[in-house]
C-alpha positions in Angstrom: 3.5 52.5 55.9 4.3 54.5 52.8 1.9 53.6 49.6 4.9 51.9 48.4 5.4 49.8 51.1 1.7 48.6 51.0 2.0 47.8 46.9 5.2 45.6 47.8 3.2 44.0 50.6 0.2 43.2 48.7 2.4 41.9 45.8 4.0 39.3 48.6 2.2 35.7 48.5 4.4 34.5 51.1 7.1 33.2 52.2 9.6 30.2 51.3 12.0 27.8 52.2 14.2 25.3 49.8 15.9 22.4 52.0 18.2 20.6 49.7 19.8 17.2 49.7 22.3 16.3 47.9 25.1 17.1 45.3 26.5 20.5 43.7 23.8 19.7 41.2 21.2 20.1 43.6 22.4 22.7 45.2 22.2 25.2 41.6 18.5 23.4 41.3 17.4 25.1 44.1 19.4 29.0 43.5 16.3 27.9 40.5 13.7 26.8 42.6 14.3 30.0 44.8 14.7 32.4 41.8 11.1 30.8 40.5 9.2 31.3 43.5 10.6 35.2 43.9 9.7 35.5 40.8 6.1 34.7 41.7 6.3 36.7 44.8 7.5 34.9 47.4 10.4 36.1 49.8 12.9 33.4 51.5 11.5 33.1 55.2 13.9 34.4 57.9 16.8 31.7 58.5 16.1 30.0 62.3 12.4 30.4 61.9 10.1 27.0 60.8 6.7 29.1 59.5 7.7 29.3 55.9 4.5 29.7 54.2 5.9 27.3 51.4 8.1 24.2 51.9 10.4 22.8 49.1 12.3 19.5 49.2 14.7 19.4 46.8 15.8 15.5 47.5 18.4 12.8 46.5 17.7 9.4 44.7 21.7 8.2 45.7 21.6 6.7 49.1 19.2 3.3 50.4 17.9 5.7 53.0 16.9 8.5 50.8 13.5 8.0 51.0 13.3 7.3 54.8 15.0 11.4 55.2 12.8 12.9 53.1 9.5 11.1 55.1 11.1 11.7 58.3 11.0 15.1 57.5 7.3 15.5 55.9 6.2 13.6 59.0 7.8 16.5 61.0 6.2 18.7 59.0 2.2 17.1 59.2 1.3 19.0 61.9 2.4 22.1 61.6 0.8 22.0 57.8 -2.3 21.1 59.9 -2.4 23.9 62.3 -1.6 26.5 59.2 -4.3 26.9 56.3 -2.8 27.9 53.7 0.6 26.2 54.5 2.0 24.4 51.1 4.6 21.0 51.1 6.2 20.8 47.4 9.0 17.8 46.4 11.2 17.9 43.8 14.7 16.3 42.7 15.5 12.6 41.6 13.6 11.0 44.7 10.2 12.7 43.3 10.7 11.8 39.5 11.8 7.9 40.5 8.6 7.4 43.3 6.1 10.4 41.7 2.7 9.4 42.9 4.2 7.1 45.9 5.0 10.5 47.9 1.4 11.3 48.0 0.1 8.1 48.9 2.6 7.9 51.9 2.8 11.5 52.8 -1.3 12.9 51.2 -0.6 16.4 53.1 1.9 17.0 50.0 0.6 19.7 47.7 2.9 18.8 44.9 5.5 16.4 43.6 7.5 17.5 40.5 10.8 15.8 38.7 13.9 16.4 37.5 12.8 18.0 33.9 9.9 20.5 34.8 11.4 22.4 38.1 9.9 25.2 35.9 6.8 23.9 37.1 6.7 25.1 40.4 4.6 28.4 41.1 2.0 27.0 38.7 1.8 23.7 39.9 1.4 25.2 43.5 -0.9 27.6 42.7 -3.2 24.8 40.9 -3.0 23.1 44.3 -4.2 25.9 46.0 -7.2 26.4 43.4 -7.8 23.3 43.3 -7.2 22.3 46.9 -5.6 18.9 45.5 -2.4 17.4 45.3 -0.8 17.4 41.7 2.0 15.6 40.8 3.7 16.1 37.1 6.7 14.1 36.2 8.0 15.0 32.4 10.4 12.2 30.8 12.0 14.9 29.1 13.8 17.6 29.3 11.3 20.5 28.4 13.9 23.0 28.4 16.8 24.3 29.4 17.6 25.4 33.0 19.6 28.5 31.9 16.2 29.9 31.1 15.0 30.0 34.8 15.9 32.7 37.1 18.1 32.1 39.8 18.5 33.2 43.4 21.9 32.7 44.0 23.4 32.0 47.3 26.6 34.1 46.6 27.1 37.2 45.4 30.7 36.3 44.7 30.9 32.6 42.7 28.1 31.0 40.9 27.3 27.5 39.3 26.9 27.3 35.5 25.5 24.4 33.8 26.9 23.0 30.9 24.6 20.2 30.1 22.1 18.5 32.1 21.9 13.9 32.0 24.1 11.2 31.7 25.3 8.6 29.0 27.2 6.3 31.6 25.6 3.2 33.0 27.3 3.0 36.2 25.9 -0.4 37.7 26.1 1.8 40.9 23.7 4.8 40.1 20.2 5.4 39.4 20.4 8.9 38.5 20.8 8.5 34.4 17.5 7.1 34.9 16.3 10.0 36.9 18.2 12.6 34.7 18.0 11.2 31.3 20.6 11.5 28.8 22.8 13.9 27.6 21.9 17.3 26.5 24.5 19.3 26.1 24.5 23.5 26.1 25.5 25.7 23.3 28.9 27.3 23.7 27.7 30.7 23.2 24.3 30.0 25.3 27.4 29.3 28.4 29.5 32.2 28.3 26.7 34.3 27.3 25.6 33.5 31.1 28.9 33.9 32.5 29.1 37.3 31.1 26.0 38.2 32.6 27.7 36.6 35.7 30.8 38.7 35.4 28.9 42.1 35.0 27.3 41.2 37.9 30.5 41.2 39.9 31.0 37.0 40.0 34.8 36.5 39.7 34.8 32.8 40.5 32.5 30.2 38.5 32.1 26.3 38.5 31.1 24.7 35.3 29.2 21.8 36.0 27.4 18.9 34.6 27.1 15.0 35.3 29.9 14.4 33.6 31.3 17.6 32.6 34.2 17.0 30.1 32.1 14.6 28.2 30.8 18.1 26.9 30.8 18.3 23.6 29.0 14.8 22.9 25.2 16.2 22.5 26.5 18.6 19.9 29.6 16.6 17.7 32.3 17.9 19.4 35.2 16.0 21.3 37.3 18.6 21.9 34.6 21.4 22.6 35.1 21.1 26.7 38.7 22.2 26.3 37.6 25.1 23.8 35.1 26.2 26.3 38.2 26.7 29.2 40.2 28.1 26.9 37.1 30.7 26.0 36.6 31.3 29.7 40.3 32.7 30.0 39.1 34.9 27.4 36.3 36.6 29.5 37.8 40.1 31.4 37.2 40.0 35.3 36.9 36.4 35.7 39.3 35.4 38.0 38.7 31.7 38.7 37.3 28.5 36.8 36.8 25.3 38.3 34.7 22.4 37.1 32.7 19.3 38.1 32.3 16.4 38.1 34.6 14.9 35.3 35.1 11.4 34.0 38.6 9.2 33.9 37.0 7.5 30.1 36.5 11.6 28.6 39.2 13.0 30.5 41.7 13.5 26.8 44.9 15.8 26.8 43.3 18.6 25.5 41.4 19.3 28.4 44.9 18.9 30.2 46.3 21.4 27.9 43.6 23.4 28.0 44.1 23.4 32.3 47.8 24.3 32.1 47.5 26.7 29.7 44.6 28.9 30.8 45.5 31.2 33.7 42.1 31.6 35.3 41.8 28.0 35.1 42.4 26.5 38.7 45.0 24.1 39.6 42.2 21.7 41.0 41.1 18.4 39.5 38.3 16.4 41.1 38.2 13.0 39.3 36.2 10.2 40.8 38.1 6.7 40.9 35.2 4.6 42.5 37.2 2.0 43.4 41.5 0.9 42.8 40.5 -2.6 41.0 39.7 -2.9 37.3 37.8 -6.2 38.4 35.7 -4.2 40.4 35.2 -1.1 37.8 34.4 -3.6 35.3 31.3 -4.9 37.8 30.5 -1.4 38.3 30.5 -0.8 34.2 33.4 1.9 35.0 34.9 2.5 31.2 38.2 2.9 32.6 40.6 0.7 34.8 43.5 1.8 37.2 46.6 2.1 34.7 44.2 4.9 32.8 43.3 6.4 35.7 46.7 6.7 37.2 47.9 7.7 33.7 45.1 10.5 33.8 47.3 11.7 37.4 50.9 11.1 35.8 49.7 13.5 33.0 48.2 15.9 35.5 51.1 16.3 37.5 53.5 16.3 35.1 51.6 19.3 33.3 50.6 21.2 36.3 52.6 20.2 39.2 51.0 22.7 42.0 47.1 21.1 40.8 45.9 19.8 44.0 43.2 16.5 43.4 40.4 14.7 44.6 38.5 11.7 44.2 35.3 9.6 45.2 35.6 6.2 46.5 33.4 3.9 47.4 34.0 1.0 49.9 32.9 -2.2 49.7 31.0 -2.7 46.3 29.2 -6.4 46.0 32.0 -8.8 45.2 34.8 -6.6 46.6 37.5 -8.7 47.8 40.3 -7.9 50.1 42.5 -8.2 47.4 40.4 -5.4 45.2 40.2 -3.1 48.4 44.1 -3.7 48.6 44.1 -2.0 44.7 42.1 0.6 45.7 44.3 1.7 48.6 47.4 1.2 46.0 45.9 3.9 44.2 44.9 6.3 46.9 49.2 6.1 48.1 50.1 6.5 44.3 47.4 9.4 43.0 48.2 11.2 46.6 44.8 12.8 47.0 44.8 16.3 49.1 41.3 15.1 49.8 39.1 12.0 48.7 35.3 11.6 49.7 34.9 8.3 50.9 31.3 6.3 50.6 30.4 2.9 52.0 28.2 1.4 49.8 24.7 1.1 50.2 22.0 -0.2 48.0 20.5 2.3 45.5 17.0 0.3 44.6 16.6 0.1 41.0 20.1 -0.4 40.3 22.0 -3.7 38.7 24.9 -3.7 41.6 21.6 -3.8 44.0 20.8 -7.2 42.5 24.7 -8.7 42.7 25.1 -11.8 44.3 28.3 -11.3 47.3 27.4 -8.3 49.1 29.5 -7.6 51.6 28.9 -7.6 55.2 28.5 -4.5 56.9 31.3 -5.2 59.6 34.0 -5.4 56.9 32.8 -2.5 54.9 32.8 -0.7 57.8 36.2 -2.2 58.7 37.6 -1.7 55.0 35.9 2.2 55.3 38.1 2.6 58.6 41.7 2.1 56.8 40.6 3.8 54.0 39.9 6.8 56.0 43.0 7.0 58.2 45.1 6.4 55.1 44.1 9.4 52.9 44.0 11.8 56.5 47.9 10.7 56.7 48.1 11.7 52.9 46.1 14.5 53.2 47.9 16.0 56.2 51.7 15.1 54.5 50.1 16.7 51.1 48.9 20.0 53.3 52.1 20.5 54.7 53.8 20.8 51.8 51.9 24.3 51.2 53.9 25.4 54.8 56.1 28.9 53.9 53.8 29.4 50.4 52.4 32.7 49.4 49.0 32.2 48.4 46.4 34.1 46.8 43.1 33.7 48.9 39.6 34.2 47.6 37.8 35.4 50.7 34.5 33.3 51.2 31.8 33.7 53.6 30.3 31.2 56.4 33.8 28.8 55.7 34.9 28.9 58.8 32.7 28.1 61.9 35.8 29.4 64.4 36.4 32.6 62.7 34.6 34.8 65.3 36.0 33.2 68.3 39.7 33.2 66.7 39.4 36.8 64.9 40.4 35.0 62.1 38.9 35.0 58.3 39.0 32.0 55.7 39.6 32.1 52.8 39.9 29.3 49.3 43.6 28.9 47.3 43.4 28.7 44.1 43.8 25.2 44.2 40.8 25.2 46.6 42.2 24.3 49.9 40.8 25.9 52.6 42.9 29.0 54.5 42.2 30.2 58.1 44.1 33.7 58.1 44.1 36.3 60.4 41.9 39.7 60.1 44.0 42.4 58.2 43.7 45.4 60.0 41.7 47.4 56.7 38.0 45.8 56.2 38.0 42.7 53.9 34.9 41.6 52.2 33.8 38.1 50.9 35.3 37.9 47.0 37.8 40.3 48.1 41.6 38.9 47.3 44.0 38.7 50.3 48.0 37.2 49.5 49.6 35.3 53.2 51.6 33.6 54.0 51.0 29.5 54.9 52.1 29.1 58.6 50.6 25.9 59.7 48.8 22.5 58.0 45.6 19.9 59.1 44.6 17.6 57.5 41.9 19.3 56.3 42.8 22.9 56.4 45.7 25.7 56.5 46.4 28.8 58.6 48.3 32.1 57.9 48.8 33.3 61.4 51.0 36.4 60.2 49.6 39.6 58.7 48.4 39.5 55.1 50.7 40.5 52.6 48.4 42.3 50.6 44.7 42.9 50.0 43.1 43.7 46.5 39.5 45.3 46.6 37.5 43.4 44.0 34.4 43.9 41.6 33.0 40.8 43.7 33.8 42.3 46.7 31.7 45.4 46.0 29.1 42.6 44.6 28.8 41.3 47.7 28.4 44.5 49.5 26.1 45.4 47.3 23.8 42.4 48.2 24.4 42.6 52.1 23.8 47.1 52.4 20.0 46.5 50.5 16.7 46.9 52.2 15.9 43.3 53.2 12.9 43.7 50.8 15.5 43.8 47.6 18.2 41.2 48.8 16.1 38.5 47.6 16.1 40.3 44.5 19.9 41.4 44.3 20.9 38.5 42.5 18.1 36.9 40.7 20.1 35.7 37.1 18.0 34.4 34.1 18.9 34.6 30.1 16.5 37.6 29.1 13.3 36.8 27.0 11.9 39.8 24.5 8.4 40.4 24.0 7.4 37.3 26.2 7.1 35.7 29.8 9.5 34.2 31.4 9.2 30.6 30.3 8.6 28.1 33.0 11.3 24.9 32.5 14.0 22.7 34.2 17.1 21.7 36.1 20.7 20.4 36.1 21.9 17.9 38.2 23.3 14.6 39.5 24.7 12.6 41.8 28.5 14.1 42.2 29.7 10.1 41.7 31.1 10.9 38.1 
């Protein structure tokens, strides 16, 4: 071992593993948990192994049986803490900031517990539990910064998350995470495309602008149109090739950001908007500021502006007082908005909520039953929407780990620019993940497409060599490769907070 090689070793602490539940949100809290602890010396443990030196749960507040995960998996992980000194359990994410010191008292092998606004928190808050050989659990009610400010291991070298604001105004009878995440705080402009420069010299060509509810934008900071200014600005930025966002709102959704969509190339034909349920009876019981002429207005608009956009929606089956009639709306919608895909939910009590209180909650056996049609009806849209893509040339943004077949079938996958999934065979020249490849559509699922004939063409990207960039380094520097945090001069890092949220707009 070089003298080198010794340095790096001795500057190693040890080594870590994030498991996250959860939304999008969640997922770009932990690229900041990861970025924090490599920051403090840590290196990501091996994937397949289970002897990370520090264990991070990044959890979920949205489901009833939240809570029961996240112990079922400390209990797994008592006795291996036991039979490893030195061995460290650390839980973040809205589950930790609603029970705080209830995680200790149920699971006391936890070293620390830490919320939704000090993730920035974490290497000191372990390394006072290690001095201190106590547990230490800090919740902040506030936001003590932004999470921009964090460095971030990012899980692709190719596409990256960028937060736009962090809370929620909405009082969704449904949701506890406005609790959890407090309210609005909205970005500057210049702070968010300051990042997604940074991103693009990187080699990202794809990002996702996210927030609670991401075209309310513009609210913190006295500006209603400012989430339309900030797409437009994005088509302004050279080498960034795609720009999706998530998770919008039907009440904030306004024709500028329509505009905006259709009249910004890098922009995506792709519109996620959450409907929750086809009756304005039951959006009013949920507190829902819209009911279903808006929202199919929202789609009319939509389609009549960009007719190729493909969309998507939550929905969630059998909220308390539901009737059969007000499941009956709810499936009128799903036939008249035509979803290519729609994330269905049965609903379960979130404790702490006002719909978790409401008198008529409905039976298991006809959620489930409700749940079932609801299901079989958007896979026969979804499958009649996906064949309509049949003899299109598409433009495919190579991804990696998308398709669990590709070895076996020599094939590749790849994402549309209206996000659909593509299976497409292997070109005969090497393509890398962010690379660009044009086919032709063969074939349609329900839930994905193939291009069984050769590729039309293949365009070597910036992203592409980003990738292979990350995947040629030393081991030793891959957890380095694409560490991302807005620089400080003439100080430390500072040590604040997250994004996040449930995904249920």
């Amino acid at each position: 071992m070089s003298s080198s090689d010794r340095s790096q070793a001795a500057d190693v602490k040890g080594t870590y593993e994030v498991r996250t539940f959860g939304c999008q949100m969640n997922v770009h809290d932990s690229e900041r948990m990861a970025g924090l602890l490599e920051g403090a010396g840590y290196v990501r443990a091996p994937q397949g192994t289970d002897a990370a030196d520090v264990v991070v749960f990044n959890t979920c507040a949205v489901r009833e049986n939240a809570d029961n995960r996240l112990y079922g998996n400390l209990g797994q992980l008592a006795p291996k803490k036991a039979a490893r000194p030195g061995m460290q359990i650390a839980v973040g994410g809205c589950l930790a900031q609603k029970d705080r010191d209830t995680i200790v008292e149920k699971a006391p092998w936890v070293d620390v517990v830490f919320g939704t606004h000090n993730v920035g928190k974490l290497p000191v808050l372990l390394e006072r539990a290690r001095l201190q050989d106590e547990a230490q659990v800090e919740i902040a009610e506030s936001l003590e910064a932004f999470p921009s400010t964090l460095p971030t291991r990012r899980e692709s070298a190719y596409a990256a998350w960028v937060s736009v604001s962090v809370g929620c105004n909405n009082t969704c009878t449904f949701c506890i995470v406005p609790q959890l995440r407090g309210k609005e705080k909205d970005r500057r402009p210049g702070d968010i495309l300051a990042e997604i420069e940074a991103l693009v010299d990187e080699g990202v060509s794809e990002i996702t602008l996210l927030g609670q509810n991401v075209n309310a934008y513009g609210s913190d900071i006295g500006d209603r149109e400012a989430f339309s200014k900030l797409l437009r600005a994005c088509g302004r930025i050279d080498g960034l090739e795609r720009v999706r966002f998530t998770s919008p709102h039907p009440r904030d959704f306004t024709d500028d950001v329509i505009a905006a969509m259709a009249e910004t190339p890098n922009v995506m034909p792709q519109l996620h908007m959450p409907l929750q349920s086809g009756s304005s009876r039951v959006l009013k019981a949920m507190r829902r500021s819209y009911r279903q002429e808006r929202f199919l207005g929202i789609i009319e608009k939509v389609r009549a502006a960009i007719p190729e956009a493909a969309l998507s929606t939550d929905i969630i089956v059998g909220f308390p007082g539901e009737t059969e009639e007000d499941f009956a709306e709810t499936l009128h919608v799903v036939r008249e908005a035509r979803f290519a895909q729609a994330f269905t939910f049965q609903y379960s009590k979130r404790p702490g909520t006002p719909a978790a209180e409401m008198p008529d909650q409905i039976p298991k056996k006809v959620v489930q039953e409700r749940y079932e049609r609801l299901v079989a009806l958007q896979e026969e849209i979804s499958w009649e929407e996906n064949k309509k893509q049949v003899g299109r040339t598409l433009e495919l943004m190579v991804a990696e780990g998308e398709g669990r077949k590709d070895d076996a079938t020599r094939r590749l996958s790849g994402r549309a620019p209206d996000n659909r999934l593509v299976h497409f065979t292997r070109p005969e020249e090497p393509v890398r993940p962010g690379d660009v490849v044009t086919v032709d559509i063969t074939y349609a699922a329900p839930h994905h497409l193939l291009a069984e004939g050769p590729a039309r063409a293949v365009r070597r990207t910036r992203a592409g060599d980003a990738w292979e960039r990350r995947t040629s380094a030393p081991q030793e520097q891959q957890g380095n490769g694409v560490m991302l945090g807005l620089p400080t001069v003439g100080a430390p890092d500072p040590l604040p907070v997250a994004t996040g949220g449930c995904g249920l707009g």
